[in-house]
C-alpha positions in Angstrom: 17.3 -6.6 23.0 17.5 -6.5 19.3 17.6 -10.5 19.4 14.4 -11.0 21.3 11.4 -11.9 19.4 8.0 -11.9 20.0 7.3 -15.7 18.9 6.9 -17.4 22.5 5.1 -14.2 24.1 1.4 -14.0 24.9 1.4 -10.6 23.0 2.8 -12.5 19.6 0.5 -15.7 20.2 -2.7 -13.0 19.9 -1.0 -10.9 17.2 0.2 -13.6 14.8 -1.6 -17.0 16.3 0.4 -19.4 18.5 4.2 -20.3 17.3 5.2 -23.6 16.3 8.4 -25.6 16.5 9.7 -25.5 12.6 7.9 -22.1 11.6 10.0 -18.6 10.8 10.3 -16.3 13.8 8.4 -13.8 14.2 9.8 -9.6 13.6 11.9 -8.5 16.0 10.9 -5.3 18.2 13.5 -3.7 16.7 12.5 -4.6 13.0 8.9 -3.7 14.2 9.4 0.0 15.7 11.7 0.4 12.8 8.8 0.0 10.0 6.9 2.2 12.6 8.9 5.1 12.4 9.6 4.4 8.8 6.0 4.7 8.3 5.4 7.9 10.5 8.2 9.5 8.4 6.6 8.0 5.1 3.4 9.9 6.1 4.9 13.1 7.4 6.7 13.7 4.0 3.3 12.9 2.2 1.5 15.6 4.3 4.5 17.9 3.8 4.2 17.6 0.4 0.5 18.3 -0.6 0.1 20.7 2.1 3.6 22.4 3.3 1.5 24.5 6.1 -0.3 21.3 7.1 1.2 21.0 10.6 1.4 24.6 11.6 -2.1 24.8 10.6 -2.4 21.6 13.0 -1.2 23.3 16.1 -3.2 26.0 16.3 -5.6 25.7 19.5 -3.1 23.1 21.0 -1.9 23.1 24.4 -2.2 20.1 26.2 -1.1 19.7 29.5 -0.4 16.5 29.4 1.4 13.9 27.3 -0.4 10.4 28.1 1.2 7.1 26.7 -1.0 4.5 26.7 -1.4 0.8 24.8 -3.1 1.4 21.3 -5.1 -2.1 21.9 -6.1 -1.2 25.5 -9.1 -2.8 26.4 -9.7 0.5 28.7 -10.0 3.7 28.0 -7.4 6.4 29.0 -10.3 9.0 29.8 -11.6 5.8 32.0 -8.5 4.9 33.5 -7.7 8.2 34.7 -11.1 9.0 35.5 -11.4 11.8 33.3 
């Protein structure tokens, strides 16, 4: 899996525009959840830093009862596709 790349998907043809024969190869997923979580750490740190009680401030009131995953480009809502 850490071979595949997007560049002949659907999903990479909308993201970057269509691939050509002769361009550079698009990330890989791997290369891509990488900068995610790179990114989520970068920010965490940050909050950390100029607020150390920022996420135990954050939590008070929470308690969901569920944990819903969803696509972050969804062209439907989760409170519509659940019928919330």
């Amino acid at each position: 899996m850490a071979d595949e790349k997007f560049a002949t998907s659907e999903a990479a043809s909308l993201a970057y525009g269509p691939a050509t024969v002769g361009e550079p190869s698009v990330e890989s997923l791997d290369d891509i959840l990488t900068k995610m979580l790179q990114g989520n750490a970068t920010w965490s740190e940050e909050m950390m830093r100029k607020d150390p009680k920022y996420f135990e401030q954050l939590k008070q009131g929470q308690r969901p009862h569920t944990l819903w995953i969803g696509c972050s480009d969804s062209r439907v809502p989760a409170n519509t596709a659940n019928c919330s």
